[in-house]
C-alpha positions as CSV (number, residue, x, y, z in Angstrom):
1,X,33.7,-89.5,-16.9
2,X,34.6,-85.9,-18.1
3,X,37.8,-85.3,-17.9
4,X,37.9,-81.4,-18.4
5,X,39.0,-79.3,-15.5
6,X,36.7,-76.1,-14.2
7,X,38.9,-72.8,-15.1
8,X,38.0,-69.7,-13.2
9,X,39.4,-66.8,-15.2
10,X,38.8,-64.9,-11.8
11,X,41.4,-66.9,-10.1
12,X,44.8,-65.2,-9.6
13,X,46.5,-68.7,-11.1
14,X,44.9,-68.2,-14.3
15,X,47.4,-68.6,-17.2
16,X,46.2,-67.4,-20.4
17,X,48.0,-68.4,-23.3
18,X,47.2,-65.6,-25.3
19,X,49.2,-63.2,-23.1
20,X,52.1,-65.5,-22.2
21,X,52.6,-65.5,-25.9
22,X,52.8,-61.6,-25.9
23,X,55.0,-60.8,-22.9
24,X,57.1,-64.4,-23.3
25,X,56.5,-65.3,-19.6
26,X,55.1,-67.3,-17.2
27,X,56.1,-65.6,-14.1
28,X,53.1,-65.0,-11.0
29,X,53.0,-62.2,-8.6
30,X,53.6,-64.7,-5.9
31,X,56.6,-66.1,-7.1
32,X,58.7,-63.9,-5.2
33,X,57.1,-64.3,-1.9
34,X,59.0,-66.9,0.3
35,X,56.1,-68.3,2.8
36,X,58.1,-70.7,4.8
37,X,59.9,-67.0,6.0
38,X,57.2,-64.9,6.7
39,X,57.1,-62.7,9.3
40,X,54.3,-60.2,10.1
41,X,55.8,-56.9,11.2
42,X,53.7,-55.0,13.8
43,X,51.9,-51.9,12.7
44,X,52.9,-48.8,14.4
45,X,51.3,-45.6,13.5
46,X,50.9,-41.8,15.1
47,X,47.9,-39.8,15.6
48,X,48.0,-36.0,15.9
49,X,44.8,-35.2,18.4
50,X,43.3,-31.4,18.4
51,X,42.3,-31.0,21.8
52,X,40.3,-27.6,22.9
53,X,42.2,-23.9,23.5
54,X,45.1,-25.1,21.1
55,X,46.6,-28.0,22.8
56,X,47.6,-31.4,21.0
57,X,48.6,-34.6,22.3
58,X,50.2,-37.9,20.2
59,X,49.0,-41.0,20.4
60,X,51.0,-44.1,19.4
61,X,49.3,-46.9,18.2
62,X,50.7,-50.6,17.7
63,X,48.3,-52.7,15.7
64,X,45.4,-50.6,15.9
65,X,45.7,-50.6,19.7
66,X,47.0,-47.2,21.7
67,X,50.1,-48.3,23.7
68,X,51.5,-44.6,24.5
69,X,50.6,-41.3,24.6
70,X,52.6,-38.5,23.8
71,X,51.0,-34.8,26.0
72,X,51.1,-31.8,24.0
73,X,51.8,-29.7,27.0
74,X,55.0,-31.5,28.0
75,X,56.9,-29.9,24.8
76,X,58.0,-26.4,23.8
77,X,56.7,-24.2,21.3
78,X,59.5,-25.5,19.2
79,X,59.5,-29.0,19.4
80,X,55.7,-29.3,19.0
81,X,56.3,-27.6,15.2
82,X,58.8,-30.6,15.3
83,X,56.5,-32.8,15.8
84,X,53.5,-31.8,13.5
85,X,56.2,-32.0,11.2
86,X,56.5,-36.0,8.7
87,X,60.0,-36.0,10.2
88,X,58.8,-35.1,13.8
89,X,55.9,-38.2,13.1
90,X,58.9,-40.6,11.9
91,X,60.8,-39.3,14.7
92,X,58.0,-40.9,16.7
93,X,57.7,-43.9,15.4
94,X,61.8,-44.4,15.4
95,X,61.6,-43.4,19.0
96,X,59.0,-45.8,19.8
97,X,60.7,-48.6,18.1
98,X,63.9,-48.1,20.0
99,X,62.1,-48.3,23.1
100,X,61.4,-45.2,24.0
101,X,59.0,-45.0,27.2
102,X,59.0,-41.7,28.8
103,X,58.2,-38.5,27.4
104,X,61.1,-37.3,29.0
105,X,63.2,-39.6,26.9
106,X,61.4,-38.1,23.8
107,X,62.4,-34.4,24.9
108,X,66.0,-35.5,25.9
109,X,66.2,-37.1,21.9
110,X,64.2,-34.0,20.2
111,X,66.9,-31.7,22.0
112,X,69.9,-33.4,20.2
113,X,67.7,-34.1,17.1
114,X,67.3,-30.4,16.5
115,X,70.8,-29.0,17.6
């Protein structure tokens, strides 16, 4: 029987001696990732849509799925710059995750945001 192991120098656990040598360590990429506490985080992004004669709505998504939908003409003049804005678009998001669930909420927020 052989004895001698198969080494893929592809795999991501590939040590090579040559370069442990040089940089004195043995240390992976994955040694600082814990799986026994992993916990997948949802996804929530914002979506700026152009709609015809200047108007613009938000859309929320939550893992690639759209959960809420923020309508362009609900806002002022003023709080729509606010929202094309990256803080108006993290305002979003921070909204959503507190539980935010009426535009009316959002306009009640955006008016002490911006004061």
């Amino acid at each position: 029987m052989n004895n001698t192991k198969y080494v893929d120098e592809k795999d991501e656990f590939f040590i090579d001696a040559e370069k442990v040598s040089k940089l004195h360590t043995l240390r992976q990429e994955t040694e600082l990732f814990d799986d026994d506490s992993y916990v997948p985080h949802d996804i929530i992004t914002v979506k700026r849509v152009e709609l015809p004669k200047a108007g613009e709505d938000w859309e929320i998504f939550k893992n690639k799925q759209p959960v809420f939908m923020l309508k362009g003409i609900r806002f002022t003049k003023g709080e729509r710059e606010f929202l094309r804005s990256v803080k108006g678009v993290l305002f979003i998001i921070n909204g959503y995750k507190d539980g935010w669930k009426t535009i009316s909420e959002f306009k009640r927020q955006i008016k002490k945001s911006m004061k």
